[in-house]
N, C-alpha and C positions, 0 to 999 in steps of 0.2 A: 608212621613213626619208624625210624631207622631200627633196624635191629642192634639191639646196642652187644657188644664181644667182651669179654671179659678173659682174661689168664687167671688159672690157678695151676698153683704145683700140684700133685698126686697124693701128697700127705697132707696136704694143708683142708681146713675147712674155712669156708667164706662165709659170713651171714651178710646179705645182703636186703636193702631194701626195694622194694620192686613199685615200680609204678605203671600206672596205665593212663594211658594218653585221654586227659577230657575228663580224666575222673578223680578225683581228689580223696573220697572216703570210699572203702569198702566194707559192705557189711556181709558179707558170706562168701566162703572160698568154695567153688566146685571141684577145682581139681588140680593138681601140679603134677604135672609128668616132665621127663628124663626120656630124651631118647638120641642113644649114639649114632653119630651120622656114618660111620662105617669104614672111617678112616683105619683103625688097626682089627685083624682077625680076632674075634674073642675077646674084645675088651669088655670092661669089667661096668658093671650098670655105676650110673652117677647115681648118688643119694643126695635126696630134695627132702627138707624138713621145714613145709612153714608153719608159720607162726601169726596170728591174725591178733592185733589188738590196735583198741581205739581206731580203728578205720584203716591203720596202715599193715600191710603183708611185707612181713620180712620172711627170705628163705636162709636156713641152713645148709652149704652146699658143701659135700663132701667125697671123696672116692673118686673113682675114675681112672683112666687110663692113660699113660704119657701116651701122647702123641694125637690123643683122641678127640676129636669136638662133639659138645653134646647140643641139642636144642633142647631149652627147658620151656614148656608154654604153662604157663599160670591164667584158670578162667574163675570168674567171681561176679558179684551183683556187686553195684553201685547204691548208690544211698537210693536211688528213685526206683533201685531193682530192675533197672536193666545190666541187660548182661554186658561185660569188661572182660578182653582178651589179650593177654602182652607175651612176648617172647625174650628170651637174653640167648644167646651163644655162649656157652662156656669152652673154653681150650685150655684141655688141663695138658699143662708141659712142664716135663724138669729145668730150671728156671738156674740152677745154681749152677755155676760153672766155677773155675780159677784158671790162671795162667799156668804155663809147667812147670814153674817152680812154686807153685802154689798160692801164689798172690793174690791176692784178690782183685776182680774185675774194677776198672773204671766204669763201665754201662752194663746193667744186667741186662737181660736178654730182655723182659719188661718194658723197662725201660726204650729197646733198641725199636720196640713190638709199634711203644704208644708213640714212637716220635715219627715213623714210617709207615705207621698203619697197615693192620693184620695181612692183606690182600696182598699189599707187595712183599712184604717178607716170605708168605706163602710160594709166593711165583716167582721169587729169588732163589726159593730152596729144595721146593717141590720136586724134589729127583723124580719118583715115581709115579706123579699126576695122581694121587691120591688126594690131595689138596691139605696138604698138613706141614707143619714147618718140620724140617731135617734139622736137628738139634747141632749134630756134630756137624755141618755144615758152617750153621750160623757161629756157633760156638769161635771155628779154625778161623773164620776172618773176624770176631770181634779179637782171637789170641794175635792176632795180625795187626791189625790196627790199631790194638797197645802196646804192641812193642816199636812199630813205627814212631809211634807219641812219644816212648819213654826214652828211644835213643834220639831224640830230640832235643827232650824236657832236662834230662841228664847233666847237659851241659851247663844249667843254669841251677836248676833243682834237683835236690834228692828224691831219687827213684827208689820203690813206689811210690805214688802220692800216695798221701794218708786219708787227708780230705780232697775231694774232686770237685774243682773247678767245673761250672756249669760248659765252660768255654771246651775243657776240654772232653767231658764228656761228649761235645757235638763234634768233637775233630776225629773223636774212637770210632762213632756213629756214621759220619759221611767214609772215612778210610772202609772202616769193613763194610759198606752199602756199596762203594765202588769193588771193592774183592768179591761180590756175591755176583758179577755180570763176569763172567770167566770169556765169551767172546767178544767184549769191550763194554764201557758201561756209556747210558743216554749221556746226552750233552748235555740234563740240570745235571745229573747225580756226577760225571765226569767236573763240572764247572766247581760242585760243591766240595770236591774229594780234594780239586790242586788248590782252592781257597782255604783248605784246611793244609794241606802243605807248606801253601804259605803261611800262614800264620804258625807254622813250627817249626818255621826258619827262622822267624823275627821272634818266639820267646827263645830257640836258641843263641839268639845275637845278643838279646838284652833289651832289643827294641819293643817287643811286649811284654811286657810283665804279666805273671799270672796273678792272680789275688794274692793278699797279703794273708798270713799264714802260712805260706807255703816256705819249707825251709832251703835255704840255698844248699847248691850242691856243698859246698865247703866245709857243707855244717857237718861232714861225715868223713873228711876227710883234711890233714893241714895240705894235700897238695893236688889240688883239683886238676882234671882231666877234661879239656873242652872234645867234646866228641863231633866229630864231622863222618857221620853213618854212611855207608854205604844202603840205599834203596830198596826197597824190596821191588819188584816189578810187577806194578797194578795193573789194572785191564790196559789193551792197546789207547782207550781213550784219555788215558792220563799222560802216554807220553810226551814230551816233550812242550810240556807244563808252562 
């Protein structure tokens, strides 16, 4: 059974349900431990609270350290009283960011975590071979990759978006996935960065529309302003797109 990874922020508490591979009911918990894999000096113990009823283990998971990953292992009997062993990774990281003028994000970092999967964002950001995500790493190219979008989107739509188009949280998502390979990015992640280029070239023309809801730029102004951006300069594999 894959280890399954979960995010939480520092302050947050999670109750989760826990399961074990092959076993449906539990009737006795032996043990739940917490333990940090040693990513930051001196972090702070994760807190495990479970909670056994009607057959299913849910845990309370709380505390922890930015930057930290824990492994929780939970061991228990089975309805026939054999013994049941299952693990979760917890990575508790500060999760909340804004643009610099305070905007609020189009892709939380969450968000950016479960669409790329943990592994690579890890080895995207891993300054220190610690194996933990660099927060203010990821953070500068998701800030990068919406302002990309927004002097784009500008020309058609009022900037910020309010509500976020699924379309274009994937355009925020491949932009700053190509900005995290700083000596050029692969040929999918390059293919997937200029296909989102394109496509915000065409809702800046008109030729795609983003979802209805979304306000035109006009609606903030009587004398709109089509903007033709000048690029910010992505890894060597995105040029000449």
């Amino acid at each position: 059974m894959p280890l399954e990874t979960i995010l939480k922020q520092p302050s947050e508490t999670l109750r989760r349900s826990v399961t074990f591979n092959g076993v449906s009911t539990i009737t006795a918990l032996h043990s739940v431990e917490a333990e940090a894999r040693g990513m930051v000096s001196g972090a702070a113990a994760l807190d495990v609270t479970p909670t056994l009823f009607a057959g299913a283990l849910t845990l309370a998971i709380s505390g922890g350290t930015d930057g930290e990953r824990y492994l929780v292992t939970a061991i228990a009997d089975d309805a026939e009283g054999a013994r049941a062993e299952t693990e979760l990774e917890i990575v508790v990281i500060d999760a909340a960011w804004a643009m610099p003028d305070g905007g609020a994000p189009y892709l939380t970092i969450a968000e950016f975590v479960d669409r790329f999967g943990l592994p690579e964002v890890v080895a995207m950001t891993d300054g220190d071979g610690r194996g933990r995500i660099d927060r203010a790493l990821l953070v500068a190219a998701l800030v990068s990759g919406q302002s990309v979008a927004d002097a784009h989107i500008a020309a058609r739509y009022a900037v910020p978006l309010q509500d976020i188009p699924l379309i274009v949280k994937k355009i925020v998502g491949d932009l700053a996935r190509a900005e995290l390979y700083p000596r050029g990015a692969p040929d999918g992640v390059s293919d997937q960065a200029k296909q989102s280029l394109r496509m915000l070239e065409r809702i800046q023309s008109g030729a795609m529309p983003i979802p209805a809801g979304t306000p035109p730029a006009d609606a903030l102004s009587d004398n709109p302003v089509l903007i033709s951006p000048g690029y910010r300069a992505y890894p060597d594999g995105l040029k000449g797109y």
